[in-house]
C-alpha positions in Angstrom: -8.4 21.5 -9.9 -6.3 18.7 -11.1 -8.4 15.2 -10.7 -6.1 11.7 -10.6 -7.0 8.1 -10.8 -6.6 6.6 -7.1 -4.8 4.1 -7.3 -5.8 1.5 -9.9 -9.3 1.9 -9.3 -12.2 3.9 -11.2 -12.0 6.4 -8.7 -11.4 9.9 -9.3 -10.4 12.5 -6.9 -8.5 15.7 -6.0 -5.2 16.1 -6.1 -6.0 18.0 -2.7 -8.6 16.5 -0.1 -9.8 18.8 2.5 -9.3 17.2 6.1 -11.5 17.6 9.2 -8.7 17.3 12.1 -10.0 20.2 13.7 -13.6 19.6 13.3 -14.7 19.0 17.3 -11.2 20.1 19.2 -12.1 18.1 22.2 -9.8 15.7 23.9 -6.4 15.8 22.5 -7.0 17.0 19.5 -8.1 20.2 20.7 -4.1 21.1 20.1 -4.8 20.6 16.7 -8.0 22.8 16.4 -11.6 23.4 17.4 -14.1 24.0 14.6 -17.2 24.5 15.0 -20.3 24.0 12.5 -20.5 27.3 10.8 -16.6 27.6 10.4 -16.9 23.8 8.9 -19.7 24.6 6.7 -17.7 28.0 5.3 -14.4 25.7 4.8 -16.5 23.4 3.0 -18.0 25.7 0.5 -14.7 26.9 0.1 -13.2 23.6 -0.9 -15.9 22.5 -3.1 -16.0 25.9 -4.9 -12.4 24.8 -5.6 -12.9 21.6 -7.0 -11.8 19.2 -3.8 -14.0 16.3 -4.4 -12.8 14.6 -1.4 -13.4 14.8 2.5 -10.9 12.8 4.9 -12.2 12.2 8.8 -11.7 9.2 11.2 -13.9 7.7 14.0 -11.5 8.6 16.5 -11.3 12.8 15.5 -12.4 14.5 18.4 -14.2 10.8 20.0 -16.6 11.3 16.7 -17.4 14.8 16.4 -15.7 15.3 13.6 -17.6 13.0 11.7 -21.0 14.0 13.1 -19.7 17.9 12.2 -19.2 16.3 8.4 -22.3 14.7 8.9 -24.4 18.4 9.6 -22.5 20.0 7.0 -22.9 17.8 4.1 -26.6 17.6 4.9 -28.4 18.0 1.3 -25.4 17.9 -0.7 -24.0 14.2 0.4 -23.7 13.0 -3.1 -21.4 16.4 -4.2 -18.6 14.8 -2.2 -16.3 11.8 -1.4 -16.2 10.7 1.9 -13.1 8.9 3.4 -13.1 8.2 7.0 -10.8 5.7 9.3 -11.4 2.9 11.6 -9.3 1.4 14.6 -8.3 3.6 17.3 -9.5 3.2 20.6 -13.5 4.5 20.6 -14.6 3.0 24.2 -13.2 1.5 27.5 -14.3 -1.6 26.4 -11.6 -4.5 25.1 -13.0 -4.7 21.7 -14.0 -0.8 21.5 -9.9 -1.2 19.5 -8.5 -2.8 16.7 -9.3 -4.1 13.4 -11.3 -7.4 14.5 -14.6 -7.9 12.5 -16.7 -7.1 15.9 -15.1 -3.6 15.8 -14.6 -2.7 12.2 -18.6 -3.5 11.5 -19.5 -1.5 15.1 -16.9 1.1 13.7 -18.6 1.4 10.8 -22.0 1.2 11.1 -21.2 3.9 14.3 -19.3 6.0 11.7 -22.8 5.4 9.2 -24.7 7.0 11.7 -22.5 10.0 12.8 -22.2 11.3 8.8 -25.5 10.6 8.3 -25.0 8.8 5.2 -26.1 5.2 3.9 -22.2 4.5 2.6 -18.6 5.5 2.9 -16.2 6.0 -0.4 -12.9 5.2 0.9 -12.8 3.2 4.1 -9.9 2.8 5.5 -7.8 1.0 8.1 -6.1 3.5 10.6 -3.1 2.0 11.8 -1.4 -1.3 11.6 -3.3 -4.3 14.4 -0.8 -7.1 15.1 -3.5 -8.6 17.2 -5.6 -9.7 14.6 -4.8 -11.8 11.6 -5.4 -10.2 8.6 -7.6 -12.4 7.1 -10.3 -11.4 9.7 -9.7 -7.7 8.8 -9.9 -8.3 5.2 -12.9 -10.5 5.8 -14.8 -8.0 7.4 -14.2 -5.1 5.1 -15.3 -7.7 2.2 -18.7 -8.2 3.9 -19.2 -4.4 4.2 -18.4 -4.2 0.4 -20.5 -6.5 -0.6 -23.7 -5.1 1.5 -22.7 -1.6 -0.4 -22.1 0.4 2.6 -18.5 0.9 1.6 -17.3 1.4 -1.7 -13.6 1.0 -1.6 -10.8 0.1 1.0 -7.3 1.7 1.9 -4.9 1.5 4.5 -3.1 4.0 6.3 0.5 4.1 8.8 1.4 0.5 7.7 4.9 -0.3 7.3 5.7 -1.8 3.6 5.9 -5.5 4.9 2.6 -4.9 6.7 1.0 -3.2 3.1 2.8 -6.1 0.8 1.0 -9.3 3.2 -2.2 -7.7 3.3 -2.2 -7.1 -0.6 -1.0 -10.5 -0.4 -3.9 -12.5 1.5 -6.4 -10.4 -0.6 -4.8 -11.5 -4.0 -5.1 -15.2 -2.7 -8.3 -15.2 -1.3 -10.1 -13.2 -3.2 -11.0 -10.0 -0.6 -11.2 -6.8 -1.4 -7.8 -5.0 -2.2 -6.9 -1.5 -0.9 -6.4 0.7 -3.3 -4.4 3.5 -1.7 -2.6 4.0 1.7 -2.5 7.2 3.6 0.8 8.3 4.7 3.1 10.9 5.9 5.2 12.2 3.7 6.8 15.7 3.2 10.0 17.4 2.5 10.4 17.5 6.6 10.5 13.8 6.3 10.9 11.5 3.6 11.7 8.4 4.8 8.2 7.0 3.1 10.9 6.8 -0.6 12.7 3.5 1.0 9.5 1.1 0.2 6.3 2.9 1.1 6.5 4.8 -2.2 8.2 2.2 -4.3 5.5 -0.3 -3.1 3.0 1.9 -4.3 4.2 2.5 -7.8 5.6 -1.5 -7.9 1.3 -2.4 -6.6 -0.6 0.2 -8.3 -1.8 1.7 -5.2 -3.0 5.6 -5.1 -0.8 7.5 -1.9 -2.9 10.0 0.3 -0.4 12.5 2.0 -1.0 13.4 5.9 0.1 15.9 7.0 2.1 17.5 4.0 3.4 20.6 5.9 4.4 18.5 8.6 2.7 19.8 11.5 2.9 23.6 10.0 6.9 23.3 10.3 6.9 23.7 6.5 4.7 27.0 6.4 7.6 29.3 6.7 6.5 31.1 10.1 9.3 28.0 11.8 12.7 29.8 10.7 16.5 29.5 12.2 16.1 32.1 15.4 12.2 32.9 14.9 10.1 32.5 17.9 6.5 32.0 16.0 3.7 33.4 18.5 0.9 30.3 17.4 1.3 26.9 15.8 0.5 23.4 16.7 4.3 23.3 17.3 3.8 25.4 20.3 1.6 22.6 22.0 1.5 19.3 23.6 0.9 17.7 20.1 4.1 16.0 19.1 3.1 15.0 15.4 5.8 14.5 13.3 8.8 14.7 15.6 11.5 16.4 14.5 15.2 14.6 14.6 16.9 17.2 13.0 16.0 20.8 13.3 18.7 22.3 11.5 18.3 20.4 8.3 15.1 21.5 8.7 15.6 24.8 8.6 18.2 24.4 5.3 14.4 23.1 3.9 12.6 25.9 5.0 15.2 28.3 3.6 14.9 26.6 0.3 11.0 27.2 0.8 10.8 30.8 1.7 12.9 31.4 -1.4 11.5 29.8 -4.0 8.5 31.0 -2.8 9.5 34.6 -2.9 10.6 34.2 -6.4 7.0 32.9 -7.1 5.5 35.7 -5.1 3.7 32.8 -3.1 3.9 31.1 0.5 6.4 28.6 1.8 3.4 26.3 2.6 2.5 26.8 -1.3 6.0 25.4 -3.0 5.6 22.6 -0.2 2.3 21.2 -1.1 3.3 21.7 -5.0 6.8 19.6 -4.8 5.0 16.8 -3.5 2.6 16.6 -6.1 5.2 16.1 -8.4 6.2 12.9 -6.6 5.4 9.2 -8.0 2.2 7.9 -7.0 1.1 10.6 -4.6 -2.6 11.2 -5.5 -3.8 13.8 -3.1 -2.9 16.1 -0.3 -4.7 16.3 2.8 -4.9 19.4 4.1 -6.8 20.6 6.9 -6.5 24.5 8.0 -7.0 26.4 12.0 -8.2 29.4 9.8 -10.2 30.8 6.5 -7.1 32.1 5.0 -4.5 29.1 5.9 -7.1 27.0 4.3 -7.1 30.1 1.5 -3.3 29.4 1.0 -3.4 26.2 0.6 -5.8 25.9 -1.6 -3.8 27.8 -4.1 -1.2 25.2 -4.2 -2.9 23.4 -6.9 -2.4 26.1 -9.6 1.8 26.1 -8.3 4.2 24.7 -11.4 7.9 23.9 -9.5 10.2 24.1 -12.6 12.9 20.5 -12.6 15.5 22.9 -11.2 13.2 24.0 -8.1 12.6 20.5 -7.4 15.9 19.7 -7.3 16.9 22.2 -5.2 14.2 20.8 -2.7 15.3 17.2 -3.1 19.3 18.3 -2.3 18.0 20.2 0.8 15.9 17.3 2.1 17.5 13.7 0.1 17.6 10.8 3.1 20.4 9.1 3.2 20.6 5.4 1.6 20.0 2.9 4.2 21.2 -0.4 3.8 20.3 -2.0 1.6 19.9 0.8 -0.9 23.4 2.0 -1.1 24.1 -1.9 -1.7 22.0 -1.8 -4.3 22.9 1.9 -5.8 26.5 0.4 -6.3 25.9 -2.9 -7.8 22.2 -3.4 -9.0 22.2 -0.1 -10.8 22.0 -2.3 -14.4 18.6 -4.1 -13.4 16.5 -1.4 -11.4 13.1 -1.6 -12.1 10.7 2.2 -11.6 9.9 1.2 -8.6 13.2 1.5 -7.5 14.1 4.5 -9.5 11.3 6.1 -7.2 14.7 6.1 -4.6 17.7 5.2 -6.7 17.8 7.1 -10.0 19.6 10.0 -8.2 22.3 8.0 -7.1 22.6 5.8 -10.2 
């Protein structure tokens, strides 16, 4: 298992992080999965007999059973593992049981605390973007739980770049604790995270955690032109990531199933491995309904894509330049900086 820096922090972790979507399955997210303790704890040997080093739940998984599932499963072996979790979806019917004010990030936490029965968090992180609360609140508060040492280090995650850059921003100028990484979702279904999400992270320093890299399990292979699949989260009520354009997407699953069969390995496989090849993606987060999905995946660490293979990939799946990137394509090409290669330096 390949380890990277996240971010520009100290921090070290696996270029794949095990997720725990499907810890619980109640409420919604029982579309996603439904494991139980024992098929936890035998996902969780498996991923630390591999190397993962680091576990990614939120508060709102399954209304908290996720966590507490963690929680069981890590009992006697807390300090083997990294634990990320989340904080600011909706947790009660009350008006501040939402949102990233410092009454429900402290509640969130110290809730969270209790559930993974653990005296700190590694990597807390904000869930999604609150336009409700100024940021200096939300920075505020993570700063105090810093600083009392029940959370080690802050990230973001689903913020748009303007949203990342003003955050980064306040915390520069006021001294607050600065995220070191964002979790996003990126994948070769959708790439739309290479206009500024990407670029802001190389430009900031800022460690990318991927959600959702096989987009939903449309990138596993068993989604083809004319192929009914008989299971798949696709099959349910869960919409996550929508899909604009499902013939392109096939072209990219095409280009999947064979380079995979020339590798003698899974679809899912030559997914995972392209995007560890791209700029400032840290680690995968990948969370499995069975043994041997989880298995596959797994294996995706050890994949080498040759340049060629990831060029095919990128040809199948390029977005097209948005304004005002084609601008710049044309006529800033002579003062780019890597940031903006991250996007431009295959149209340049």
């Amino acid at each position: 298992m390949e380890y990277r820096a996240l971010g520009k922090s100290g921090l070290r972790v696996s270029v794949l992080t095990m997720g725990t979507m499907t810890f619980g399955g109640t409420g919604p997210f029982a579309h996603v999965g439904s494991t139980g303790v024992d098929e936890a704890r035998r996902q969780v040997d498996r991923c630390l007999d591999a190397g993962i080093n680091l576990i990614d739940t939120a508060d709102v998984y399954s209304a908290g059973m996720s966590e507490e599932i963690l929680g069981e499963v890590l009992k006697g072996r807390r300090d083997d593992v990294l634990i990320a979790t989340k904080v600011r979806m909706t947790m009660g019917p009350g008006p501040n049981d939402a949102g990233l004010s410092r009454h429900h990030i402290i509640s969130g936490c110290e809730a969270s605390l209790r559930r993974l029965g653990t005296d700190h968090i590694d990597l807390y992180q904000v869930h999604e973007w609150d336009g409700h609360t100024p940021l200096e609140e939300t920075l505020e508060a993570l700063d105090l739980l810093v600083r009392s040492g029940k959370v080690r280090y802050v990230g973001t995650s689903n913020y748009s770049a303007w949203h990342l850059m003003k955050a980064l921003g306040i915390a520069d100028l006021r001294g607050l604790p600065r995220f070191v990484s964002q979790q996003i979702y990126y994948s070769l279904q959708a790439r739309e995270a290479e206009y500024e999400l990407i670029p802001a992270a190389v430009d900031q320093g800022l460690g990318v955690l991927v959600w959702s890299p096989l987009a939903g399990g449309l990138l596993s292979g068993k989604y083809r032109r004319g192929v009914q699949p008989s299971s798949g989260r696709q099959l349910t009520e869960w919409n996550e990531p929508p899909v604009y354009d499902q013939d392109r997407l096939y072209d990219i699953v095409d280009v999947l199933v064979a380079i995979g069969e020339e590798h003698g390995v899974s679809a899912a496989q030559v997914a995972l491995a392209y995007l560890l090849r791209k700029p400032a993606v840290t680690s995968l987060v990948i969370g499995a309904r069975t043994e041997e999905q989880l298995a596959d995946n797994l294996a995706a660490a050890d994949l080498k894509l040759s340049d060629e293979e990831i060029e095919r990939l990128d040809a199948a799946s390029a977005p097209p330049l948005i304004y005002p990137y084609w601008h710049q394509a044309r006529t800033a090409k002579d003062r780019l900086s890597p940031a903006d290669l991250t996007l431009l330096k295959p149209y340049v």
